[in-house]
N, C-alpha and C positions, 0 to 999 in steps of 0.2 A: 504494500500500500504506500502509492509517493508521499501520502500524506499524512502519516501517521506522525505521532509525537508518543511520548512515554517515558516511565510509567503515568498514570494519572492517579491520582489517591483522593479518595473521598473519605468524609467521616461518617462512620457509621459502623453497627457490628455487624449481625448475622446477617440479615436480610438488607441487603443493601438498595434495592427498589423501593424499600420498604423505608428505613430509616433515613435516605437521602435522596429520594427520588428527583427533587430539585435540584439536586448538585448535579448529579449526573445529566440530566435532560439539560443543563447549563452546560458542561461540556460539551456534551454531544454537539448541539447547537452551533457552538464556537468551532469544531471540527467544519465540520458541514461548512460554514461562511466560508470557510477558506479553498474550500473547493471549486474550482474554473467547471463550471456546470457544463459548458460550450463545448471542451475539448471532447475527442470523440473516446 
């Protein structure tokens, strides 16, 4: 993946969907913008 960055760390314990579902969906996010949608 050209675009990958890492690691990424969230806080949170077991269930990480669960405890930080905004952090992550915040990353993810910030992933995604940086991506050239256009390139094939």
């Amino acid at each position: 993946m050209p675009h990958a960055d890492g690691p990424e760390l969230v806080t949170g314990r077991h269930f990480l969907q669960e405890d930080s579902g905004a952090e992550i969906v915040e990353k993810i996010n910030r992933f995604l913008d940086r991506i050239d949608w256009r390139r094939p």
